[in-house]
C-alpha positions as CSV (number, residue, x, y, z in Angstrom):
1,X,-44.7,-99.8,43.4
2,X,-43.5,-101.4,46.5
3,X,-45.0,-100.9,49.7
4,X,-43.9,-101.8,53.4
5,X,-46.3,-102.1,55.9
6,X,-45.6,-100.8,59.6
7,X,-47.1,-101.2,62.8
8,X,-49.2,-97.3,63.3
9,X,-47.5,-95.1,65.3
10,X,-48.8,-92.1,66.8
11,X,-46.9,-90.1,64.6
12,X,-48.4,-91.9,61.4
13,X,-51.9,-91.7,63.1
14,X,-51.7,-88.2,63.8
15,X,-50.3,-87.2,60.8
16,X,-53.1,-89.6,59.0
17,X,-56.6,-87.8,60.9
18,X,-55.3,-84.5,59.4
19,X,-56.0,-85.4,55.7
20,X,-58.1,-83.5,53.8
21,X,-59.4,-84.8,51.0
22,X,-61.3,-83.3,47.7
23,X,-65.0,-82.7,47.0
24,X,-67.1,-85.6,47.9
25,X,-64.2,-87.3,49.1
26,X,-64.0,-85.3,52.0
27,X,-66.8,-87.3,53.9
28,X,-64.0,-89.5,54.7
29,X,-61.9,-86.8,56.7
30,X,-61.2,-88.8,59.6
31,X,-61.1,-85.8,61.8
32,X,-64.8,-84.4,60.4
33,X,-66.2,-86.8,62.6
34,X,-65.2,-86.5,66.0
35,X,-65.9,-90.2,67.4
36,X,-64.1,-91.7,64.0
37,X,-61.1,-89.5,65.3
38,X,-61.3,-90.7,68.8
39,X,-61.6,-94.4,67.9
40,X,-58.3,-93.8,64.8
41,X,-56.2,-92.4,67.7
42,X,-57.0,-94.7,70.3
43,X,-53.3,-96.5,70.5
44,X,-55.0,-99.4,72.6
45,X,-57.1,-100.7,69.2
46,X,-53.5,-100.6,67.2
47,X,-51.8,-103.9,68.5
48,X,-51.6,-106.2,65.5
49,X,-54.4,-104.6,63.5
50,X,-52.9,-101.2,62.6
51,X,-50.8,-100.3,60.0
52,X,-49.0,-97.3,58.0
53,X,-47.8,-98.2,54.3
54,X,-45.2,-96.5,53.5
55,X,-43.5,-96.3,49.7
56,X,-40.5,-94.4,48.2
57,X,-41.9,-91.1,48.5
58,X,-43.2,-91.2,52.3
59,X,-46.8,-92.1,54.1
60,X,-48.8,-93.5,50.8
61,X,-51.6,-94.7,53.4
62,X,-52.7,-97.1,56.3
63,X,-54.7,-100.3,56.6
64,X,-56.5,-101.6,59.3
65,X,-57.6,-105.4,60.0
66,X,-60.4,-107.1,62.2
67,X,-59.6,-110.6,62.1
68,X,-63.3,-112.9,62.6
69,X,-62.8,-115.9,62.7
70,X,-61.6,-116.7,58.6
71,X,-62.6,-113.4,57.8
72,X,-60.1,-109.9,57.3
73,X,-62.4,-107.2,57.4
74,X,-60.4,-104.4,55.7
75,X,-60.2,-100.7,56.6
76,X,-57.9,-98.4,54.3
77,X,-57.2,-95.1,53.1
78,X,-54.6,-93.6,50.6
79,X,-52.7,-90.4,51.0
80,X,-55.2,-87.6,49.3
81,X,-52.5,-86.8,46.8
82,X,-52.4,-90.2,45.8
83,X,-55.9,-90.9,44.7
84,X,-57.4,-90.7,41.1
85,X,-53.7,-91.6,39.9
86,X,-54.2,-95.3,39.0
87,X,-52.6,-96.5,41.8
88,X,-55.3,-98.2,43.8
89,X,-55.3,-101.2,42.5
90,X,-51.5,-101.8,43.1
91,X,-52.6,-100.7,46.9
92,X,-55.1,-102.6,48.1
93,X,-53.4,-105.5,46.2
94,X,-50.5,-104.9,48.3
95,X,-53.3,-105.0,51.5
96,X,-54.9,-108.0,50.8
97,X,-51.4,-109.7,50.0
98,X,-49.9,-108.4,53.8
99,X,-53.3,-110.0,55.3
100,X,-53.0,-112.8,53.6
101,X,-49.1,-113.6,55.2
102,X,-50.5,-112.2,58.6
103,X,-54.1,-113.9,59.1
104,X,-54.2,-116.3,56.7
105,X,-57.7,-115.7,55.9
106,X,-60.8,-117.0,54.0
107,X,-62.1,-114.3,52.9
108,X,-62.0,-110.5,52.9
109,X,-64.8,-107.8,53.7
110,X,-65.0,-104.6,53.8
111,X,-67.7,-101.4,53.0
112,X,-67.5,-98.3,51.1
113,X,-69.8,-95.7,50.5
114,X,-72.2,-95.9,47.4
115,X,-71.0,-92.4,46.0
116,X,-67.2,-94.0,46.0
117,X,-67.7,-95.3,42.4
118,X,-63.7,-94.8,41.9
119,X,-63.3,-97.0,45.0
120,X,-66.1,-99.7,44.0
121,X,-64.2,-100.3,40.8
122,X,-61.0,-100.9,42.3
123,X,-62.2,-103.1,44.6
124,X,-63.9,-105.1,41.8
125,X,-61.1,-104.9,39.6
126,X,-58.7,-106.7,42.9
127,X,-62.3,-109.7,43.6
128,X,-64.3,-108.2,45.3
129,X,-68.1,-108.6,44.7
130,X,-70.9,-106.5,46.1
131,X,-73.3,-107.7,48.6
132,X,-75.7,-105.8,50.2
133,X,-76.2,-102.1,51.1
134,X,-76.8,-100.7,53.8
135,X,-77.4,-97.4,55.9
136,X,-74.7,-96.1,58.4
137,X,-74.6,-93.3,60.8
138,X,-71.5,-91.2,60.6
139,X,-70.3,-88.1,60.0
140,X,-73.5,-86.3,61.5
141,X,-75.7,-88.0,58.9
142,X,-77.2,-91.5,57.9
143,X,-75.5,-92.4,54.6
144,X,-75.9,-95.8,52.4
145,X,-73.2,-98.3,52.1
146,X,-72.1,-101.4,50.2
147,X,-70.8,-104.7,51.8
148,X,-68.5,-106.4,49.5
149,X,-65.8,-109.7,49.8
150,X,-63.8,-111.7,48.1
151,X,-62.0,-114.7,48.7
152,X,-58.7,-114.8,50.5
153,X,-57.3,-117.0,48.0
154,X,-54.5,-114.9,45.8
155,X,-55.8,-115.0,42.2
156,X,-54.1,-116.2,38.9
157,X,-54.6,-113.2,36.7
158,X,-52.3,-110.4,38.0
């Protein structure tokens, strides 16, 4: 799968907070949480941090970057008709290759949500390596997190 990776418009953006995703997966509606739907539509946050992926068959997702010093930390989500299919590994793959060419990082970070299991695999299976948990507020409610990161550096075994 091949994916091309597009400054957000506010077409993308708008079309993005109006996913509705599954069961548990629908804590990460964007537009369930007002101030997360705010701060995804704010244009001014966008400039060289922002992006829609695109595929064949139309919006697959979007990925977001805050560049710290040597450190990418990621942001992403996949189209909800996309996920559970075995294709999250070839996405954030595809993620952590763009940042790579853009930032030219040390390392990545990122969070997800403890419940994600499906998500915590595919992270693990792409390098990444839990860290810490870790409670957040969001979504009206305090819910626990895991830090995880990985090194920049593209590995052999693809």
């Amino acid at each position: 799968m091949s994916y091309q990776f597009v400054p957000m418009t506010h077409e993308d953006a708008h079309v993005i907070v109006d996913w509705s995703y599954e069961g548990p997966y629908s804590f990460y509606d964007v537009a369930s949480d007002p101030e997360d739907r705010d701060l995804f539509l704010d244009e001014s946050k966008w400039e060289n941090r922002s992006f829609a992926v695109y595929d064949d068959d139309g919006l697959a997702g979007f990925f977001t970057f805050a560049v710290v010093d040597d450190v990418v930390e990621l942001g992403l989500g996949m189209e909800p008709s996309r996920t559970g299919r075995g294709r999250g590994v070839t996405f954030v793959e595809a993620g952590l290759d763009f940042a790579r060419e853009r930032y030219d990082p040390q390392e990545f970070r990122l969070a997800v949500a403890t419940f994600n299991e499906r998500a915590i695999r595919v992270y693990e299976s792409v390098g990444f390596e839990k860290e810490a948990t870790f409670q957040q507020e969001t979504n009206g409610g305090a819910y626990e997190f895991v830090a995880m990161s990985c090194s920049a550096t593209p590995r052999l075994n693809r």
